[in-house]
N, C-alpha and C positions, 0 to 999 in steps of 0.2 A: 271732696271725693275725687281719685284721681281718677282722668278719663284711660282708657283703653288702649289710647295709642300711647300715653305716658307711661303705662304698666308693661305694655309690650317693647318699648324702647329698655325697659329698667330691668329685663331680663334678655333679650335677645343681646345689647350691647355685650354685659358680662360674661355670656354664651359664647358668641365670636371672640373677647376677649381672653377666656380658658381654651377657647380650642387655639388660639395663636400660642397663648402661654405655653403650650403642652407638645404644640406642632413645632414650634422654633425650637426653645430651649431641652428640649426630653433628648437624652442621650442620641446620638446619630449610629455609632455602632454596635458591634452586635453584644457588647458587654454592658449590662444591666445590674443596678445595684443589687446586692443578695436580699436585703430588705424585702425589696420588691419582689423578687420571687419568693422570699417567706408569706407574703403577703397573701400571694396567690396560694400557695399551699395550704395555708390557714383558712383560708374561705373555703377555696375545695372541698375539704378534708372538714368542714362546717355544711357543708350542702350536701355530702356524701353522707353523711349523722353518724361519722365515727367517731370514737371514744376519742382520739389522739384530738381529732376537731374543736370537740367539747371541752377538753383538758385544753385546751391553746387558747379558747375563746376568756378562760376566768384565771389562767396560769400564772399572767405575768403583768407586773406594771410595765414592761415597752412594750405588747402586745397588748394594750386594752380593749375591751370587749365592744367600745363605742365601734371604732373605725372600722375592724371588722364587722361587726352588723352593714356598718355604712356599706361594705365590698360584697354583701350576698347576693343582693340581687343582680350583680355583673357575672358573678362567680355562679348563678345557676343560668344565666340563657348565654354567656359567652365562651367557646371550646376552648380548651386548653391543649397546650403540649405547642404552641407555638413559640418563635426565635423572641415573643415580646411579650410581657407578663399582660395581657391584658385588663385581667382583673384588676390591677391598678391604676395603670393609666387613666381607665374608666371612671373607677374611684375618685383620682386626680383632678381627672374634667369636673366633676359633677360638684366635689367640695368645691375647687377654685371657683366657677361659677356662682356659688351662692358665696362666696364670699367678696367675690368682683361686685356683687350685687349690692351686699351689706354695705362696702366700701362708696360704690356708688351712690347709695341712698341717702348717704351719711353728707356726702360732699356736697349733693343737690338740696339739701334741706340747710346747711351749713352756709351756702355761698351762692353768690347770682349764677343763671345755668350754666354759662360758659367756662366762668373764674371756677364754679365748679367742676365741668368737666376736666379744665384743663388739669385742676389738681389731682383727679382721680386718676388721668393718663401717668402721672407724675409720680403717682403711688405707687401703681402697676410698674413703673421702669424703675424702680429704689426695689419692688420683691423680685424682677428680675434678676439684679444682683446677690439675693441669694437662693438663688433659683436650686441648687442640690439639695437643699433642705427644704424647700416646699414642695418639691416634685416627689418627696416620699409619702404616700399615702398616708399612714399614724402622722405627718404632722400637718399635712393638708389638710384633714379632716380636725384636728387639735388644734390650727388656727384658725379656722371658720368660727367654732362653737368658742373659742377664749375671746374673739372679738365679738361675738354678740354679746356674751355674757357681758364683758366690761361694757358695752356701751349700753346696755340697759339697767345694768346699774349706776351709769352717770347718772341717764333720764331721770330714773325714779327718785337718785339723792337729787336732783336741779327741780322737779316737777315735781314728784309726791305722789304722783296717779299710781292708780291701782295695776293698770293695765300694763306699765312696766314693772313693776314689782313682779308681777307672776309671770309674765316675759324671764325676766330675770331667775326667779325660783325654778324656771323647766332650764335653761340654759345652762345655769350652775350644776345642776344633775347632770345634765350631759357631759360636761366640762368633770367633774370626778371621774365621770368611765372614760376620761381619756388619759386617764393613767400619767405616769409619775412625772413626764420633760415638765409639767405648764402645775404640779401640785401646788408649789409655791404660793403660784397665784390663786388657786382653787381657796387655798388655807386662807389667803389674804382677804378674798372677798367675802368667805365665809364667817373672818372677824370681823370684817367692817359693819358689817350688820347689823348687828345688836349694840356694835356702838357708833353707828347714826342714830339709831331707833333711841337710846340713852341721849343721846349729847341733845338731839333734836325736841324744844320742847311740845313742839308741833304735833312729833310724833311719841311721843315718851307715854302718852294716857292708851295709845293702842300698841303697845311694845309685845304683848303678849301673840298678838294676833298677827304680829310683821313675821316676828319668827317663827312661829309655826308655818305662814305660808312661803315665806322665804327661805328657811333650810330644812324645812321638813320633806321637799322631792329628794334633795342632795343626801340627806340621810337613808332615805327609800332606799335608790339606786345605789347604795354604798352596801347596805343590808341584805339587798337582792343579790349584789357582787359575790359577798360571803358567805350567803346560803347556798349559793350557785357551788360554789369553791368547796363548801363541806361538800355536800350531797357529789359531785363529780369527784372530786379529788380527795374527800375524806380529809380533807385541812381546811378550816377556815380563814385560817391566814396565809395559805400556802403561796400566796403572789406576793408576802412581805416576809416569805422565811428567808433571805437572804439576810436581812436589815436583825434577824433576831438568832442567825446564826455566826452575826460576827464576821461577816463576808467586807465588810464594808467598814474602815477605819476612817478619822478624822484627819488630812496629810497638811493643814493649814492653809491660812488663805492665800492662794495664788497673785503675785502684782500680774503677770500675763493673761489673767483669768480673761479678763477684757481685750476685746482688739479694739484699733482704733474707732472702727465704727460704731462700737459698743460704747464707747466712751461718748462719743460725737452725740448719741442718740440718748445716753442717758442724762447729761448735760444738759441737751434741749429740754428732756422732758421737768427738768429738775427747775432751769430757769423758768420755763413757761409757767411751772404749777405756782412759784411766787409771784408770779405777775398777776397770775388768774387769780390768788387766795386772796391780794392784794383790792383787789376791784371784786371781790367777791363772787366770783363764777364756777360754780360748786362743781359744773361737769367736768372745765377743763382742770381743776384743782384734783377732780377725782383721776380723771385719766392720769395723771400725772406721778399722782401715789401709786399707781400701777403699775409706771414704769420704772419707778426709785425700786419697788417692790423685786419685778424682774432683774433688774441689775443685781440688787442682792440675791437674789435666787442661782444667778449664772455663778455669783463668787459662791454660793456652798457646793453647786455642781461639781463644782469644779477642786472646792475642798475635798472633797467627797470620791474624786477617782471617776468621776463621772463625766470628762468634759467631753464623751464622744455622743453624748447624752444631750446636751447645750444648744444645739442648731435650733431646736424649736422656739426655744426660747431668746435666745439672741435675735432671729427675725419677728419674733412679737415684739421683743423693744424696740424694733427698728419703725414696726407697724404703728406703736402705741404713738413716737416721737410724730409719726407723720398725721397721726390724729390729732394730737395734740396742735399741731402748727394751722391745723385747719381749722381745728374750732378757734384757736386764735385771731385768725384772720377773720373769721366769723366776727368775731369782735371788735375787732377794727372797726371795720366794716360795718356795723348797728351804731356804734359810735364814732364816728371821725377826730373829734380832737384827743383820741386816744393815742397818743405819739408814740408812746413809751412801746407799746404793745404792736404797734407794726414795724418800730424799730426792731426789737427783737424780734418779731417772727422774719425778718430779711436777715438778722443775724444767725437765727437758728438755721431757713435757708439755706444761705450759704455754707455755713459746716456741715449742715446734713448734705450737700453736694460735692464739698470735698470728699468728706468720709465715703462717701458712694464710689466716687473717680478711683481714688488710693485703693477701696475694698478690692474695685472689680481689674485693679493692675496688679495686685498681688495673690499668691498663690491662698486657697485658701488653710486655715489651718488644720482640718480634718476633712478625709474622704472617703468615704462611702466605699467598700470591700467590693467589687464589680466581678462577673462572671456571667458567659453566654453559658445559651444552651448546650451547644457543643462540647462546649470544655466540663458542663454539670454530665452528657451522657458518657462522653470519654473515661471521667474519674469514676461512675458506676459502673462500666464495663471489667476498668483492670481491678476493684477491688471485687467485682462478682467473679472475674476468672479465676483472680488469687487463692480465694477463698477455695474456688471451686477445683484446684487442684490440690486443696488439701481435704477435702473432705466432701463427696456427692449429699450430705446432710447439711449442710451450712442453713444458717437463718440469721443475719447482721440485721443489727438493731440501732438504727442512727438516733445517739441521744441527743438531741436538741432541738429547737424551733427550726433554726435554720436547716435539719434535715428533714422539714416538711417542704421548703424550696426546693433543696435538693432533689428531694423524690415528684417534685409537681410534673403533673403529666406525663409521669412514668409508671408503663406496670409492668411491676418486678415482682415476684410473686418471694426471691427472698430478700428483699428488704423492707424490713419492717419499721415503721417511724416510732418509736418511743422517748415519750417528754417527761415521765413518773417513771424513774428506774427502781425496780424492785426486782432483783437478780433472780432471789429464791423464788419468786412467783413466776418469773420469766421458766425459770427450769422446769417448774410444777405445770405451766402449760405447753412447753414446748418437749417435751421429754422423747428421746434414742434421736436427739437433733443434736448437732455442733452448734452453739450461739457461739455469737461475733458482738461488738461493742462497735461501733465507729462512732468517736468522739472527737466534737470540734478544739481548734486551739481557745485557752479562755480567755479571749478577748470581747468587751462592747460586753453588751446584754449576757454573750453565753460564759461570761463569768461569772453570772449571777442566777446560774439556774440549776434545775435538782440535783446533775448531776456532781456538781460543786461542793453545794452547801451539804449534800445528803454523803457522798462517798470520797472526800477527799479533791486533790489536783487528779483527777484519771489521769488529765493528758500528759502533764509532766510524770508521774510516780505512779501510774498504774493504781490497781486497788486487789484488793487478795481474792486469789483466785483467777486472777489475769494476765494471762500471759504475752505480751508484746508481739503483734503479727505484722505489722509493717506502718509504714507514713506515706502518705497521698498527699500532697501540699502541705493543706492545714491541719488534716482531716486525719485521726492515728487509728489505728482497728488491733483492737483487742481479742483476744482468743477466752474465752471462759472455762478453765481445766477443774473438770470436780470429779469426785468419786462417781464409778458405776453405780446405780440404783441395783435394789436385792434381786429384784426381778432380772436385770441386765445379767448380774451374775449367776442366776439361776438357767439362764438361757447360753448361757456362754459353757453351763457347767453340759449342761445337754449337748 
C-alpha cells in the first residue's frame, strides 16, 4: 500500500510538471491555433444545449465526442470571449497531467526512484519537442487514454490478472470515442485480443468470457456513438459519410511519410520488440507491436490525404519508443548479465537523442492554421457590414466546425453556425430573410465535412442557387437567390 506522501508526490509532481508544460511552450502571442478556438466553441455551444453543440459533439471523427466531454466542465465555470481559448488550455493542463502521472507511475515501478525519475524528466523533454501537437486538446486528451490503454494491455498479456483486463476493456472504450488520428491502434488492440485469448493456452478455456469483458465496453460506446448520431443528426453513420461518399481516394504509399524521428523511434521500437520476444518479455514484445503498428498507420495517413491528421500519432510513436526503452532497462537491470539488452537500449538512446536534436533544428513539417481574436472580430465585422449593405434582412450561415471558433464568444444575432446544411429547410425556417452561406476553404478536417460530401466543392464552384458575394481570407460568402414564396408575391401584388 502506497503511503500518502508517495500518492501526493505522484500527482503534485505531474501537476507542476503540466502547468510548466503548458506555461513555457503554449503559444506566447496573440495567435492561437483555430483548433483551439474550435474547441472552445464546441464546448460552449455543448453547455449552451444547442442543436449545433450536439451535432458537433457525435458529427465528426477529428471532433470526437471523448475530448470534448473531457472540456465541459472548463467550458461551464470558465468565461469566454477572451484573447486565450481557455477551455483548452484547461483541457490541456488537466489531460497532460494525468498523463505525466501515467508516465510517471510507469517509470517508478520500472526503475530504482531516481534512474526512474531521471527517465521520466527525459520523456517530458523528447514530448517537448513535439509540443504543437500535444498542446491541442483532441490529442492531448487522445494521448492520455492511447497510453493507458496500451499499457494495460501489456500488463494483462505479461500478468493475466483480472484487474488489468477491465482496466484495459474501459480504456479501449474511451480510446474509440477519441475518434479517427489513433483508430489504427484502437482496430490493432481490438484484434489482439481474441488472438492472445486463442494463441494463450492458459487462457484459450475462458476465451469466451475475455471477450465479452474485454470488447464489449468498446462496442457499447461505439453503439451509443451511433445512436447518438441517428437520433441528432438523423444518420447513423453521419461521422463516416465522407469515407462512403468517396471523399477520400487511395494516393499510394508515401517514402516521406516518415520523418527522420519517425524512423529513429520506429527502429527502436522494432529492435527492442526482438530483443524482448527473444528473452521472452511479453510486455515489452507487446509495446513494441504497437509501435510497428503506429508506424504503419502514419504510412496510410498519409496514403490517404490525411498527413495533417498524423501529429497524434507520430508523437505516440515517439511516446511508445520511449516506453519501450525503459521497460528495457527494467531488464537490464532485474538481470545484469544481460549485455545484449543494455547494449541496445544505449544504442536506441543515442538515436532517439539524435533524432530529437535534428527534429527540434528543423522546421516542422506541418502547422497548425493560427488566428487571434482580433483578426476573428475584424473578419465578422466586414462580412456583417457587407452583407448589411446589401440587404437590412441578411442571416449568414457559417458552415463548419471551425465557424463555431469563429463565432466563440460572439453575439451576433445574424450569424448563425450551421454543421448540417439543408438549404430547403434553412428557407422553410428563415423565410422574407436574405440567407448568406460563409464557407471555409477545404482544407484539414473541413474537407471532409457536410458541406463537401453533401453539396459539392461550395468553395471552389459554388452550388445552385448561389450566387458568389465576396472572399474574406479563407472564408467565401455565398448569396442564396430563389424564387419569391406565393405569399411574397401576393403581398407585393397588394
Amino acid at each position: 500500500m502506497a503511503s500518502p506522501r508517495n500518492k501526493l508526490v505522484e500527482w503534485l509532481l505531474p501537476l507542476l510538471a503540466a502547468i510548466l508544460f503548458v506555461g513555457l511552450l503554449a503559444p506566447r502571442g496573440s495567435d492561437v491555433a483555430v483548433r483551439s478556438w474550435t474547441f472552445d466553441g464546441i464546448c460552449r455551444e455543448m453547455v449552451a444545449g444547442t442543436t449545433e453543440g450536439r451535432q458537433a459533439l457525435v458529427g465528426s471523427l477529428w471532433h470526437a465526442p471523448l475530448p470534448t466531454l473531457a472540456g465541459l466542465p472548463a467550458a461551464a465555470l470558465l468565461p469566454g470571449g477572451g484573447a486565450v481559448p481557455l477551455v483548452s488550455r484547461v483541457t490541456v493542463l488537466i489531460a497532460l497531467a494525468c498523463l505525466f502521472r501515467l508516465l510517471l507511475h510507469f517509470c517508478r515501478r520500472s526503475l530504482p526512484p531516481w534512474t526512474g525519475f531521471d527517465c521520466w524528466l527525459i520523456t517530458l523533454l523528447l514530448l517537448a519537442s513535439r509540443a504543437e501537437a500535444v498542446l491541442e486538446p483532441q490529442a492531448a486528451v487522445t494521448l492520455t487514454v492511447a497510453t493507458l490503454t496500451l499499457i494495460k494491455f501489456a500488463d494483462w498479456y505479461a500478468t493475466r490478472q483480472l484487474e488489468d483486463l477491465v482496466k484495459f476493456a474501459f480504456a479501449l472504450a474511451l480510446l474509440a470515442l477519441c475518434g479517427a488520428p489513433l483508430a489504427g491502434l484502437t482496430l490493432l488492440l481490438a484484434l489482439l485480443l481474441p488472438i492472445v485469448a486463442l494463441l494463450d493456452p492458459v487462457r484459450r478455456p475462458r476465451f469466451q468470457g475475455l471477450l465479452i469483458l474485454g470488447l464489449l465496453p468498446a462496442l457499447y460506446a461505439m453503439g451509443i456513438w451511433t445512436l447518438m448520431s441517428r437520433l441528432i443528426l438523423s444518420d447513423a453513420l453521419y461521422a463516416c459519410r465522407f469515407l462512403i461518399r468517396g471523399l477520400t481516394r487511395w494516393q499510394g504509399w508515401s517514402i516521406n511519410a516518415l520523418q527522420f524521428h519517425d524512423i529513429a523511434a520506429l527502429a527502436c521500437c522494432g529492435l527492442l520488440a526482438l530483443l524482448a520476444a527473444a528473452h521472452r518479455d511479453q510486455r515489452t514484445t507487446l509495446l513494441g507491436l504497437g509501435g510497428v503498428a503506429l508506424g504503419i498507420w502514419i504510412l496510410v495517413l498519409h496514403g490517404l490525404g490525411f498527413a495533417w491528421a498524423a501529429g497524434t500519432a507520430t508523437t505516440m510513436l515517439t511516446l511508445i519508443a520511449l516506453l519501450m526503452l525503459i521497460a528495457t532497462l527494467q531488464a537490464a537491470h532485474a538481470h545484469p548479465p544481460a549485455r545484449i539488452r543494455r547494449g541496445a537500449a544505449l544504442l536506441c538512446t543515442a538515436v532517439l537523442a539524435v533524432a530529437w536534436v535534428r527534429g527540434a533544428l528543423q522546421e516542422p513539417g506541418y502547422r497548425s492554421i493560427t488566428q487571434s481574436r482580433q483578426t476573428r472580430c475584424a473578419l465578422l465585422d466586414a462580412i456583417e457590414n457587407d452583407v448589411m449593405s446589401r440587404t437590412p434582412y441578411g442571416r449568414i450561415f457559417v458552415c463548419s466546425y471551425r465557424g463555431l471558433g469563429l463565432l466563440e464568444g460572439e453575439q451576433r444575432e445574424r450569424f448563425v453556425a450551421c454543421l448540417d446544411l439543408h438549404v430547403g429547410t434553412l428557407r422553410e425556417r428563415y423565410t422574407r430573410q436574405n440567407l448568406f452561406l460563409l464557407v471555409p476553404r477545404p482544407e484539414a478536417e473541413a474537407a471532409l465535412e457536410c458541406t463537401v460530401w453533401r453539396h459539392g466543392d461550395i468553395y471552389s464552384h459554388g452550388m445552385e442557387r448561389a450566387l458568389f458575394a465576396g472572399d474574406w481570407g479563407d472564408w467565401r460568402l455565398y448569396e442564396i437567390v430563389t424564387a419569391p414564396l406565393a405569399e411574397q408575391l401576393d403581398e407585393w401584388r397588394r
